[in-house]
C-alpha positions in Angstrom: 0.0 0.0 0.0 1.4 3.1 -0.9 2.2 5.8 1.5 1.7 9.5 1.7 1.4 12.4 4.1 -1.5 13.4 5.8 -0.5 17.3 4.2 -0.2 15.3 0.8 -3.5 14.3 1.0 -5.4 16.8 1.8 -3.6 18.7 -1.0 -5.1 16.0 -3.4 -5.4 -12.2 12.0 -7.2 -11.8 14.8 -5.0 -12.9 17.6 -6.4 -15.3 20.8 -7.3 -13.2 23.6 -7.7 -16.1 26.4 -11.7 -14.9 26.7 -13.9 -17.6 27.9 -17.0 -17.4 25.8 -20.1 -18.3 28.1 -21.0 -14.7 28.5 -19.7 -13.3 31.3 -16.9 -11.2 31.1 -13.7 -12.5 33.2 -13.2 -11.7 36.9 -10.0 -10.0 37.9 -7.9 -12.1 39.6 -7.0 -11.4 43.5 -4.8 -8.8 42.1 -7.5 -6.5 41.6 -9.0 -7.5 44.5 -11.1 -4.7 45.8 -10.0 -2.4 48.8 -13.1 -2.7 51.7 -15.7 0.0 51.3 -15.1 3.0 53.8 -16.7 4.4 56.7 -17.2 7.6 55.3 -17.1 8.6 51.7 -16.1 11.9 51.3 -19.1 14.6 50.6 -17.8 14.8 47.0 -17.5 11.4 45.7 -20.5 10.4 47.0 -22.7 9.1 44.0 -25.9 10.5 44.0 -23.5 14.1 43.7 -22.4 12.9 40.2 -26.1 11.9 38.6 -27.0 15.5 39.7 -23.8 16.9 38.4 -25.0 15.5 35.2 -28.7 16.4 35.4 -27.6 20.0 36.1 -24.1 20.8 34.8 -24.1 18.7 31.6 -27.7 17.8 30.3 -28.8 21.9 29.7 -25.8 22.3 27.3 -27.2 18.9 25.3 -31.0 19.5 25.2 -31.7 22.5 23.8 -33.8 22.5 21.1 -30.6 24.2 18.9 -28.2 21.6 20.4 -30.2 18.5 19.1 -30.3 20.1 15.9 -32.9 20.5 12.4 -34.1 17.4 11.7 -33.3 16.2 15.2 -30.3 14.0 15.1 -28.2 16.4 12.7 -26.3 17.6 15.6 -24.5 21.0 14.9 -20.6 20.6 15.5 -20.1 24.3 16.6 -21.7 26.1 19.3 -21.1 28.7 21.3 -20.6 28.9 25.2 -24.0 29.8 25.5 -25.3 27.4 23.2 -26.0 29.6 20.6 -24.9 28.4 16.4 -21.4 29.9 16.3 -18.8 29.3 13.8 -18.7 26.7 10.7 -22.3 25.1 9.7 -20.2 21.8 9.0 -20.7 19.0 10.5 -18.0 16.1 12.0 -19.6 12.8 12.6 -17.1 12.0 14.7 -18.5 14.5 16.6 -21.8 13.0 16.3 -20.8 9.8 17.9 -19.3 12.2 20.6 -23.2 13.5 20.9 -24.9 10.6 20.8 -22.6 9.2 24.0 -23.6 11.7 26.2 -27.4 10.8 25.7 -26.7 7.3 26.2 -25.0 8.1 29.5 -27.7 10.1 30.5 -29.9 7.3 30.2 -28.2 5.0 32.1 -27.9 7.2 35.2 -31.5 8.2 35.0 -33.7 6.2 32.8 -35.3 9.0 31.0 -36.7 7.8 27.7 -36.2 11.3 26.3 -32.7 11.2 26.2 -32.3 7.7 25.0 -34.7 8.9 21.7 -31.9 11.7 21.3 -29.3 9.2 21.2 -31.6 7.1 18.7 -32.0 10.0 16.3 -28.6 10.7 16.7 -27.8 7.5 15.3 -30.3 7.4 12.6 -28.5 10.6 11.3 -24.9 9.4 11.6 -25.8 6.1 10.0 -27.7 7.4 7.1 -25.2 10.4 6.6 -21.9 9.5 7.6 -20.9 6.2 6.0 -19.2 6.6 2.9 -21.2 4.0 0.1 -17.8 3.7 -1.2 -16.7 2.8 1.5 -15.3 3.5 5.5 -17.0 7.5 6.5 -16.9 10.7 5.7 -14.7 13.3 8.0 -17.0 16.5 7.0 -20.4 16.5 6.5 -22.5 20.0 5.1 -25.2 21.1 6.8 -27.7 19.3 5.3 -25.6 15.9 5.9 -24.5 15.7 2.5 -20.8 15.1 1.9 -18.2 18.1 2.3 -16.1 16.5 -0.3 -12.9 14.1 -0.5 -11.0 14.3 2.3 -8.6 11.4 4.3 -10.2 9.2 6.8 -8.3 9.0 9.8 -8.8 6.0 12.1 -9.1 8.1 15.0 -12.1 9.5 13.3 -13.5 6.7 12.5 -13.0 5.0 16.5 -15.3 8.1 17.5 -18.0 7.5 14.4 -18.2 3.8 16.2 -18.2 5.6 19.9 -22.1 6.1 19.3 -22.7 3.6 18.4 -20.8 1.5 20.9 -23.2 3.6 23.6 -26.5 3.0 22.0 -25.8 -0.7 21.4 -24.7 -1.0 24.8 -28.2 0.4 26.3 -29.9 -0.7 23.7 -28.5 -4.2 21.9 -29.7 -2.5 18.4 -28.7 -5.5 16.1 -28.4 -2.9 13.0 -26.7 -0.5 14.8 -24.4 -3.8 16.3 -23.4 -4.6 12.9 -22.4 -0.7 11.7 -20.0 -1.2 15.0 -18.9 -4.2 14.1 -17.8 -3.1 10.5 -15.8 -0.5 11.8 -14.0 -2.6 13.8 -13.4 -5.1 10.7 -12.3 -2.2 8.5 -9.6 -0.9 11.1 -8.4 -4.8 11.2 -8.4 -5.5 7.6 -4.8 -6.0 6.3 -6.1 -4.6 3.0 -7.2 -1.7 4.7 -5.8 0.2 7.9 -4.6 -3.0 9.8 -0.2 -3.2 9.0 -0.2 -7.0 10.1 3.6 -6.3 10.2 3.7 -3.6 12.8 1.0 -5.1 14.6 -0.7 -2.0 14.5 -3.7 0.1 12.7 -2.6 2.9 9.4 -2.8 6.4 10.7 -5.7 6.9 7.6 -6.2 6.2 4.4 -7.2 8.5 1.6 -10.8 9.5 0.9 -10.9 6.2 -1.9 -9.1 3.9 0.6 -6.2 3.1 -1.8 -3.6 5.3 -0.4 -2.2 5.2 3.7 -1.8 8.4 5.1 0.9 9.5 7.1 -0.3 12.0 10.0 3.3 12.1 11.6 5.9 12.3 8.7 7.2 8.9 8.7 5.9 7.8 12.7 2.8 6.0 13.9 0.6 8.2 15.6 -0.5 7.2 19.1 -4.1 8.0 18.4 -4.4 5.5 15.6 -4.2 2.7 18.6 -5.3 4.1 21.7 -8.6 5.9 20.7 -10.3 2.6 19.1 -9.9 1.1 23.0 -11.1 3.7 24.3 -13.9 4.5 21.9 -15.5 1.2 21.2 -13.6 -1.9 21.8 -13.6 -2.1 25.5 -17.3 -1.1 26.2 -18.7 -3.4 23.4 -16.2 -6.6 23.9 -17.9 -8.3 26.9 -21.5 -7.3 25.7 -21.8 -8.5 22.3 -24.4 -11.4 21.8 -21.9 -14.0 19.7 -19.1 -15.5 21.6 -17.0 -16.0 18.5 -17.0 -12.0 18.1 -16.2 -11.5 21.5 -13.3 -13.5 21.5 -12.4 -11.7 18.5 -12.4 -8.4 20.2 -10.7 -9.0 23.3 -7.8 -10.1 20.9 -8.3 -7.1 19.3 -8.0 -5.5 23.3 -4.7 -7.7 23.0 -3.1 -6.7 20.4 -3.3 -2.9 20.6 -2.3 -2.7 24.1 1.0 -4.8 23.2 1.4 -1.9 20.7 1.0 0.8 23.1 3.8 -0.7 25.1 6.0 -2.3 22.5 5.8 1.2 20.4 4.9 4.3 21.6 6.1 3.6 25.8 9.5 4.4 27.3 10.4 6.6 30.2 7.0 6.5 32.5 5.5 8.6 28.8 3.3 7.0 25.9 4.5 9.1 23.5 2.2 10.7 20.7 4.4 9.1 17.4 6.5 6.0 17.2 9.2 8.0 15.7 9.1 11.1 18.5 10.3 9.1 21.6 11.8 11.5 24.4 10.4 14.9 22.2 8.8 16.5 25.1 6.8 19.5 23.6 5.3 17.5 20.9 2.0 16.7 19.5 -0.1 14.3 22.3 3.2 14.2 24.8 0.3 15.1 27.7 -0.7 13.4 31.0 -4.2 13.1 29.1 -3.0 10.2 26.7 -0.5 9.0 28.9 -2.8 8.8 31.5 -5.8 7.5 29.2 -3.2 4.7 27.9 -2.5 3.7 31.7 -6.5 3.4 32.6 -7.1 1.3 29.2 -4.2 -1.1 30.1 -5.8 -1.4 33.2 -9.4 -2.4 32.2 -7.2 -4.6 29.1 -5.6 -6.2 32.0 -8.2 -7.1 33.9 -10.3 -8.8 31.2 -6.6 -11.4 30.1 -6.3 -14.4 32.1 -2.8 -14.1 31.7 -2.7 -10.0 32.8 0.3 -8.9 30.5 0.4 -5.4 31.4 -0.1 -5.7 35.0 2.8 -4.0 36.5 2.5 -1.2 33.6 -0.6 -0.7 34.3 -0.5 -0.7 37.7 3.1 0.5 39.1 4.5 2.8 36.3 0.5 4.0 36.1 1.0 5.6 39.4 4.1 6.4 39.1 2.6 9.1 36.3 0.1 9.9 38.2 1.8 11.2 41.2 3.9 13.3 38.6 0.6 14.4 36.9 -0.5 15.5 40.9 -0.5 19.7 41.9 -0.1 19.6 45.4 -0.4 23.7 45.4 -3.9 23.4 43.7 -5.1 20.1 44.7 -5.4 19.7 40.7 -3.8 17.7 37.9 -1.2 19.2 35.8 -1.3 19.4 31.8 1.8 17.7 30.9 5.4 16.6 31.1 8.0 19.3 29.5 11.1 17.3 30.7 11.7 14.8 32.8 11.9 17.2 35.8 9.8 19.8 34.2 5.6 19.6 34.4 3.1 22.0 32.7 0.2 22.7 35.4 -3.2 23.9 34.4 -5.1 21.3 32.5 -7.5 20.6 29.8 -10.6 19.2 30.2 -10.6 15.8 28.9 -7.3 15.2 30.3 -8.3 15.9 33.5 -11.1 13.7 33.5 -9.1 11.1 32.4 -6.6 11.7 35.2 -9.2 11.8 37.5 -11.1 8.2 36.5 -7.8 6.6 37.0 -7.2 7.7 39.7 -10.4 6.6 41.0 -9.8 2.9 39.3 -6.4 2.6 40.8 -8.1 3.5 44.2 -10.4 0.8 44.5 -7.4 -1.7 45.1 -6.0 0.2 47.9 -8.0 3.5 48.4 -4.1 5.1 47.5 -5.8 8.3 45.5 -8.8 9.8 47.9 -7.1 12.3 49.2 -6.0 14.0 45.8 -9.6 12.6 44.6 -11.5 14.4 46.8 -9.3 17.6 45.7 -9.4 17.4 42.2 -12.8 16.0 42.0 -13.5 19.6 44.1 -12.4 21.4 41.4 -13.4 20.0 38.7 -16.6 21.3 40.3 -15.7 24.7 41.5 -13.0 25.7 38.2 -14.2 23.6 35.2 -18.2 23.9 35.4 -19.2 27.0 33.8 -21.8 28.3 36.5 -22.2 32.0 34.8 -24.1 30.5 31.8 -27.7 28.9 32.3 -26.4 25.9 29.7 -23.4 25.0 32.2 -21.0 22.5 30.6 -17.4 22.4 31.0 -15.1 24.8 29.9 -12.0 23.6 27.8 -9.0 24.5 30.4 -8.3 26.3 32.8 -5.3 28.5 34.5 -3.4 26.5 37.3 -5.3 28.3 39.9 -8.6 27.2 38.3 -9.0 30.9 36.9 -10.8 31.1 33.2 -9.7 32.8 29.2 -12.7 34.9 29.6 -14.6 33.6 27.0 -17.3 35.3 25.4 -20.8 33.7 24.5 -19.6 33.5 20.5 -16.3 31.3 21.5 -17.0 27.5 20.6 -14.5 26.4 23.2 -17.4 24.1 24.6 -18.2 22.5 21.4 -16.0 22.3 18.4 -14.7 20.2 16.3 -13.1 17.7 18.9 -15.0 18.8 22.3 -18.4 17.8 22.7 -20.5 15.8 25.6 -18.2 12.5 25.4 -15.6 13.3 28.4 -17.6 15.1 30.9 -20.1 12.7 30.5 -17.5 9.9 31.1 -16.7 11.5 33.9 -19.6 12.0 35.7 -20.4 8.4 34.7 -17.2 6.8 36.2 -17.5 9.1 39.2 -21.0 7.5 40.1 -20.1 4.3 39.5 -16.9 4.0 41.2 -18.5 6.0 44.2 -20.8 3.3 44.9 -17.6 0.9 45.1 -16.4 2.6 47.6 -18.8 3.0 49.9 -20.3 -0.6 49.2 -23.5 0.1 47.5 -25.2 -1.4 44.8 -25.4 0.7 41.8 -28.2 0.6 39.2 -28.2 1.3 35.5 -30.9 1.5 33.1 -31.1 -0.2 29.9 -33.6 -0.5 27.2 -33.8 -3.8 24.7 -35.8 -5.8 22.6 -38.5 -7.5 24.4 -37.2 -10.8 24.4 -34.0 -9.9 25.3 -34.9 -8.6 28.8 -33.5 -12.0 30.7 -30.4 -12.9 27.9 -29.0 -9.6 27.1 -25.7 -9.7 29.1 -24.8 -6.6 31.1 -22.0 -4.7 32.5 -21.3 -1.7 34.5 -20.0 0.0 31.5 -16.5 -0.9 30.9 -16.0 -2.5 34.5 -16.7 -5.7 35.4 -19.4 -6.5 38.2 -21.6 -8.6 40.0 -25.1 -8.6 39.0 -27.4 -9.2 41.7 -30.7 -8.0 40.7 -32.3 -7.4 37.1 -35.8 -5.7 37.2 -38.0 -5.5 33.7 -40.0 -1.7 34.1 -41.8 -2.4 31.0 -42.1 -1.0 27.5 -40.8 2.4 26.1 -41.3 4.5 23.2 -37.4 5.6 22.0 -38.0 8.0 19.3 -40.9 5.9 17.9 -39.6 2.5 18.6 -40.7 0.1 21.4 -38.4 -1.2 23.5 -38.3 -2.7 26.9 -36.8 -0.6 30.2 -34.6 -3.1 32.3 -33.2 -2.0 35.2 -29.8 -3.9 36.1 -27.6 -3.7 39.8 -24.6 -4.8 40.3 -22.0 -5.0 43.4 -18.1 -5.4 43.6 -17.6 -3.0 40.7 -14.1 -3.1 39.2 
């Protein structure tokens, strides 16, 4: 396959993965063995704090009636920090599937139907709209949903087309929106396409006609290109899809990408942003966020291989980075490494979250991070959540003392072209979740499926693993037009 530059451009198999297939996703070992719950959970991690943090800082930014878009479902890429249309009328489904998450988390912490039809019409949109009949999907959509015109597809584009619909099959078990996932994930694994079988590792794009790779880092691998299908799709629909043979398949997948990460891209305590840019501080992704986001996936990898390859990576050297990562001034997370002595401090806000929900993993082994959690959870709250605007949200960074850019309403620094609902809603999501660990409660999630999948569909506390201990059918719900049936799911010892 010939090779040219991403610039160029736009001027013009499956490996075992030791998963048992009976359903169930695999139980950590006594490695992972959970810390006992405490006494007291501090005022901020307590759950119920993060479903209202979503209700009220998140969900106003996303429901507006100019947020869901005209027809409903052609969600507008740039808004402003009040909400308001601001800046290009083009439209990035990657940024769709970005949308369509956040609905889908919604739903599971509250059970609102509403939402769940949001994400359904999201989906409708990005399916109809987005995929390429030529083949793989656009990167820029018109207004109207019509192709913007040739351009290269990236892979980390198209790992956040398939994040939507990783979240709406997850709730949902959508068989047609399964197989859209699923072909995604056998594009970015075909030899003939983006998978280099010799690197063990997937293209960084190929052109708009497929024929030609592209090269986003002048002769490196980008980082991206591996870590963001994990992240994306791969771990939340491995241990959920309904045909063993496929989930097998995936957890290789899993496998195989995070021997990549390590082989490749890590050295020094730092997964580095290209192959080729090892020890380049300064450089494009060199950040605590995809460090820190590489750490957490080799975790949850980890935990899922009977074998547990990256254990001490993911474990040891993970919080190794993360006490670098740590502002003990602030009580915050700092941005990123600028040598090895040297950190950046203020932060943006998807590598904070990210910081922040591995710290919170790693802490339910040993409790280690509630001290800093309960800081930097704090201000996440008090510095990130943009309390001057009715629609809320999260602002994109902030100063190291928490202190704003003084945006004004026009700026699209809360949607754009690569922010949107996905992180914050992760967050909050993670946060709930892993607050019931620790104090020991059950936590319930709400799903909504085919009739006759109530009692076979297999569920998960997202991308954790759990015991289920209680499954409750609610009955049948209208999801933009379609029936399906509300199950409510519970689950204990969360990990």
């Amino acid at each position: 396959m010939r090779r040219i530059s991403l610039r160029a451009a736009l001027v013009l198999a499956a490996v075992s993965g030791g998963c048992s297939s009976n359903g169930d996703p695999l139980r950590p070992t006594p490695s992972y063995e959970l810390a006992p719950p405490l006494a007291t959970v501090p005022a901020v991690l307590a759950p119920d704090g993060w479903r209202t943090h979503w209700l009220d800082d998140l969900a106003p930014y996303w429901t507006t009636s100019v947020a869901l878009g005209t027809p409903e479902g052609n969600f507008p890429t740039n808004r402003g920090m009040d909400g308001s249309l601001q800046g290009a009328s083009t439209r990035r489904p990657r940024m769709l599937g970005r949308q369509i998450y956040a609905y889908c988390v919604g739903f599971l912490l509250t059970g609102d139907p509403v939402l769940l039809g949001h994400a359904r019409n999201g989906v409708d949109w990005l399916m109809t709209h987005g995929r390429d009949p030529a083949g793989g999907w656009y990167a820029l959509l018109d207004a109207t949903g019509a192709s913007a015109g040739p351009a290269p597809k990236l892979a980390q584009d198209a790992a956040y087309d398939a994040l939507g619909l990783a979240a709406y099959y997850f709730v949902t078990r959508d068989a047609t929106v399964r197989d859209a996932l699923l072909a995604v994930r056998d594009t970015l694994f075909d030899p003939a396409l983006y998978w280099d079988d010799a690197n063990q590792r997937i293209r960084d794009g190929l052109s708009d006609d497929l024929t030609q790779e592209i090269d986003v880092d002048n002769d490196g691998w980008e980082l991206v290109a591996q870590l963001d299908p994990i992240n994306a799709f791969l771990l939340l629909s491995q241990p959920v899809l309904d045909d063993p043979a496929r989930r097998d398949q995936l957890l290789g997948d899993l496998r195989r990408l995070g021997t990549t990460l390590i082989k490749t891209f890590h050295s020094d305590g730092i997964f580095w942003g290209a192959s080729n840019r090892k020890g380049a501080y300064g450089s494009k992704h060199v950040d605590f966020g995809h460090t820190l986001k590489s750490y957490w996936m080799l975790l949850e990898i980890d935990k899922r291989l009977p074998d547990h390859p990256f254990f001490d990576v993911a474990t040891t050297e993970a919080r190794a980075a993360l006490d670098r990562a740590w502002d003990p001034t602030y009580g915050s997370w700092a941005k990123r490494p600028l040598s090895p002595t040297a950190v950046e401090y203020g932060s943006d806000w998807w590598a904070y979250a990210e910081s922040d929900q591995l710290a919170a993993t790693l802490s339910l082994i040993d409790h280690r991070y509630l001290d800093q959690l309960t800081k930097t959870t704090q201000f996440w709250l008090d510095h990130y959540v943009d309390r001057g605007r009715a629609v809320r949200e999260v602002v994109s960074s902030v100063r190291r003392d928490g202190s704003g850019w003084g945006w004004s309403d026009a700026d699209t620094s809360k949607c754009n072209e690569w922010k949107n609902g996905y992180h914050s809603s992760e967050h909050a999501l993670v946060l709930w979740l892993l607050g019931h660990a620790f104090a020991g409660q059950p936590a319930t999630l709400h799903f909504a499926v085919p009739a006759a999948a109530t009692s076979t569909f297999i569920a998960t506390p997202y991308f954790f693993s759990g015991r289920e201990t209680a499954r409750s059918v609610i009955g049948p719900v209208d999801v933009a037009g379609e029936t399906l049936t509300a199950v409510d799911v519970t689950f204990d010892q969360v990990q």
